[in-house]
N, C-alpha and C positions, 0 to 999 in steps of 0.2 A: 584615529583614536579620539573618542570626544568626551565631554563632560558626563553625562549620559551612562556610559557603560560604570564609573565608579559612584555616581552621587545620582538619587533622584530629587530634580528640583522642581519644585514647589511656587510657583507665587498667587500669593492672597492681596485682599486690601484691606489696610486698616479702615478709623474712624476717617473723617476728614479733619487736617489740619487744622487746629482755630488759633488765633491770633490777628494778629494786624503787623505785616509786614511791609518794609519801606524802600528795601533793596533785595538781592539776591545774587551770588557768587556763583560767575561760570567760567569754564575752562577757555581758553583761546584755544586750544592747541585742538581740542573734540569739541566744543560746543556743550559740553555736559553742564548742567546745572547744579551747584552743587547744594544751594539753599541760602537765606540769609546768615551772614557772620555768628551772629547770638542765637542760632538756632542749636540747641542739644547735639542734633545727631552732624551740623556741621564739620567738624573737625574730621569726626570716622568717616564720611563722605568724601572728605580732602585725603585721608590718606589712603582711604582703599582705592582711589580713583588712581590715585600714583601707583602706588607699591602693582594693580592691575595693568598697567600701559607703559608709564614712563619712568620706571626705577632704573631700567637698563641702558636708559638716555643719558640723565641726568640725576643732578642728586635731588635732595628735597626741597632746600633753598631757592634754585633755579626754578622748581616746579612751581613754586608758591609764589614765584614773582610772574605766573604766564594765568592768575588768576586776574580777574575784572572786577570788581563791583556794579552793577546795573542796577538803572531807578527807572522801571520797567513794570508796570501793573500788569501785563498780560505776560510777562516771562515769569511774576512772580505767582500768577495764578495758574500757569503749567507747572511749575515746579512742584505747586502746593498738590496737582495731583498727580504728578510723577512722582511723590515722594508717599504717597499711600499706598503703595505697588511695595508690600514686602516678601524677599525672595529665600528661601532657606533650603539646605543644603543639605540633606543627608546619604551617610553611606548605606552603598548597595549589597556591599563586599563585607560587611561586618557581622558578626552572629549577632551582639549588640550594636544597632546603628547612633553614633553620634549623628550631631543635626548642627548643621552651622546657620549663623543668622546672617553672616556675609560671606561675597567670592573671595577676599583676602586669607580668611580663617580655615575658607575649604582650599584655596591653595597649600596655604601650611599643612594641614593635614597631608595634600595629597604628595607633597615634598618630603615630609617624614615617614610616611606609610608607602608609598607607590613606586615612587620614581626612580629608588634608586634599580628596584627589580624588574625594571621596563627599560632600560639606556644599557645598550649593547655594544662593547666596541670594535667594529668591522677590519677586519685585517687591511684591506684595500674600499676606497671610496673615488667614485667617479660622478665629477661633477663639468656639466657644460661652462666655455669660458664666457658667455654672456650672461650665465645663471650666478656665475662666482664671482662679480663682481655686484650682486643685487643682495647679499645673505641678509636674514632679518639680526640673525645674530651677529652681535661687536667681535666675540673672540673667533668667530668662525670667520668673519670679516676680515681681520688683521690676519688669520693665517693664512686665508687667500692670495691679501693683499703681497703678503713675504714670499710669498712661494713666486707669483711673480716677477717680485722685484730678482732672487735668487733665479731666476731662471734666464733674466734677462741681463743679467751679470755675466752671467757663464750657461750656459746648457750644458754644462757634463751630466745632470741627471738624467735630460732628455735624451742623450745621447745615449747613454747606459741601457735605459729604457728600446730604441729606436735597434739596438746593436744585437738586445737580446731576441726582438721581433723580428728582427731580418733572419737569425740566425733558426727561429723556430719555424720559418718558412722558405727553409732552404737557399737562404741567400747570403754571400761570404762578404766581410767586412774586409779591406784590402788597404797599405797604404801605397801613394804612388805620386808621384809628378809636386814635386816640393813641401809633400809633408802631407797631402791632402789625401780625406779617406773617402773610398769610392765601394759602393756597393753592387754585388756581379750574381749571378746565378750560377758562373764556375768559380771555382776553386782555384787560383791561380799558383803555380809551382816553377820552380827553375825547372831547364830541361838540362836532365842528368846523363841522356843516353850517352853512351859512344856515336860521334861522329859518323864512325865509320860502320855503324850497325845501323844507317836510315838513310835514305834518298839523298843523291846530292842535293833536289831540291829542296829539300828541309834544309840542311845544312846550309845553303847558298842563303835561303830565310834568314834563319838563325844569327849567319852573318852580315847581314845586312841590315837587320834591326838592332843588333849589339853593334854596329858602326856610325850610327845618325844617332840626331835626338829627336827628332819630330818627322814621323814620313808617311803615309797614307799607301790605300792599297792600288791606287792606280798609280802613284809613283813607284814602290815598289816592282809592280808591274814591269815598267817601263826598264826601270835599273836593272831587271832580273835576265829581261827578256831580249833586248837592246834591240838592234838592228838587222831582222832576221826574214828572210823572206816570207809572203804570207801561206805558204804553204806549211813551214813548218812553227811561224806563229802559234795556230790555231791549239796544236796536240799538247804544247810546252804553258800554253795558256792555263789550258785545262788540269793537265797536272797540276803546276803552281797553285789554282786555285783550289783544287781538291786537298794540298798536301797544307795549305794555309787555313783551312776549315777545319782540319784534323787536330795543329796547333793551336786556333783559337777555341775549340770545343773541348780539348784535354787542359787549358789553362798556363798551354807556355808561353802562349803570345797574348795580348789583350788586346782589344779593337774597342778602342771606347768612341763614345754613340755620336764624338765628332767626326768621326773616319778614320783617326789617325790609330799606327800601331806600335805599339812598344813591348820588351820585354819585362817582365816580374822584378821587382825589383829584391835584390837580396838583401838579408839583414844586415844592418850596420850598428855600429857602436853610437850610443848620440853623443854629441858633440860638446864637452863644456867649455862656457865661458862664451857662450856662442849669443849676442843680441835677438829675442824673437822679432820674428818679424812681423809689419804692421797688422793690426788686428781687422781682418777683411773675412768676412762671410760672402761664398757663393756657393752655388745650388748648380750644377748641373744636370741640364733634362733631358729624357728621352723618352719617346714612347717603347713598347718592348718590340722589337722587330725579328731579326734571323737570332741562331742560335748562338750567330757569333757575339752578336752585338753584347756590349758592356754598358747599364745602365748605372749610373753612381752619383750619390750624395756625397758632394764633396766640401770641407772644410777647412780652412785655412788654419796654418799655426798663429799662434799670437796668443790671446789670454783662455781660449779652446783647444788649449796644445793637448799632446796625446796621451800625458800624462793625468792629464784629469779627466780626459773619455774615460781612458782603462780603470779609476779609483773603484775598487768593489767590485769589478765582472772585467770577467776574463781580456787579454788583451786582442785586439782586432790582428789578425797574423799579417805580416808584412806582405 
């Protein structure tokens, strides 16, 4: 949107300047010229220059001290015909058009007339993190800047955020292995069958990962299978492994993406009066492999505890 679409502008030239000038006032900041001190239009030149660039910087005071004075015959005879260059302003939009004689006065206008029925406020705004720290605007600036700081305090937003995207693409939020939550494409569940209404293998699983705290599927293997000749190894292998496949693809067993297997862990009461513990973020990675594997984003209790994930969306299921 530019200037153009509400104002058409106009520039003419006056007569030429007459006088005998000795200095002439320019900006540090733009290089703009703004004329000699005792010149008429001096002052409106000082202040449209401002109130057009550097109102949003600083105030007026500080402006007027980043002026110069120069005793410069050829900056003073640019000025004299940059300053016969006059530029005026009228509306395009009006039945009646007003006509401004500066950009200050078609600001005003376009601030009382326009702006408020053009600024729309968007439910959600996405901005890149290298763009968000460049804004031209101060207040857009400072709430960049907060949202950072508040993010890097605590990420319960981004969490909340991260919890509700796993969840719109089919991937379950889980806690497990000292507080830390881990993200999976099954659905993890206690196994509620009867004992007696499934495989001893399953069963013999079952109790073998509800007896350890840490054990992997070639140790399991080994503990399940023991010492058996290789003839009837090979048939008991296979089962085992089939019947291991079935529990990590229904969600009673988990196989996370370091190899090791545990069961779901069951809800419990939390604990009061309990010290959190040290505030430690990790990431556990994996790429996405068999159907068994468990991929998970994991995070440590401490000032990230579970209670501020859950704050506003729903709680990640145990």
């Amino acid at each position: 949107m530019s200037q153009s679409e509400f104002y058409k502008i106009d520039v003419t030239e006056s007569e030429p300047i007459k006088g005998s000038f000795s200095n002439v006032a320019r900006c540090r900041l733009s290089g703009t010229l703004l004329g000699p001190t005792n010149h008429h239009n001096y002052q409106l030149q000082l202040r449209s220059l401002y109130e057009q660039r550097f109102s949003r910087r600083m105030s007026f005071p500080d402006y007027q001290r980043q002026i110069e004075i120069v005793n410069n015959q050829e900056l003073i005879e640019r000025w004299k015909e940059e300053a016969r260059k006059v530029t005026t302003y009228t509306t395009s939009h009006e039945q009646v058009p007003s006509t401004f004689s500066s950009a200050a006065d078609a600001e005003r206008h376009f601030r009382s007339q326009y702006l408020e029925g053009l600024i729309k406020t968007p439910a959600e705004t996405i901005i890149g993190g290298v763009a968000s720290r460049h804004l031209p605007d101060k207040v857009l600036n400072r709430a960049a800047e907060d949202a950072w700081v508040r993010e890097t305090r605590s990420p319960s937003g981004m969490m909340q955020e991260l919890a509700g995207r796993f969840r719109h693409n089919g991937l379950h939020v889980f806690r497990h292995r000292r507080g830390m939550l881990f993200v999976s494409p099954t659905r993890t569940r206690a196994f509620v069958h009867e004992h007696s209404g499934v495989s001893p293998t399953v069963n013999a699983i079952l109790e073998a990962l509800a007896g350890t705290a840490v054990i992997h599927r070639k140790q399991l293997f080994e503990k399940l299978i023991g010492d058996v000749t290789a003839e009837d190894a090979e048939p008991r292998k296979l089962a085992l492994a089939s019947d291991l496949r079935w529990l990590i693809s229904e969600g009673y067993v988990i196989e996370f993406n370091d190899g090791s297997l545990d069961l779901p862990r069951g809800k419990t009461k939390p604990q009061e009066g309990v010290a959190p513990e040290a505030p430690v973020a990790a990431v556990e990675r994996g790429s996405i492999g068999p159907a068994e594997q468990t991929f998970a984003l994991a995070i440590w209790r401490g000032p990230y505890s579970p209670t501020i994930f859950s704050e506003g969306a729903e709680s990640p299921p145990s």
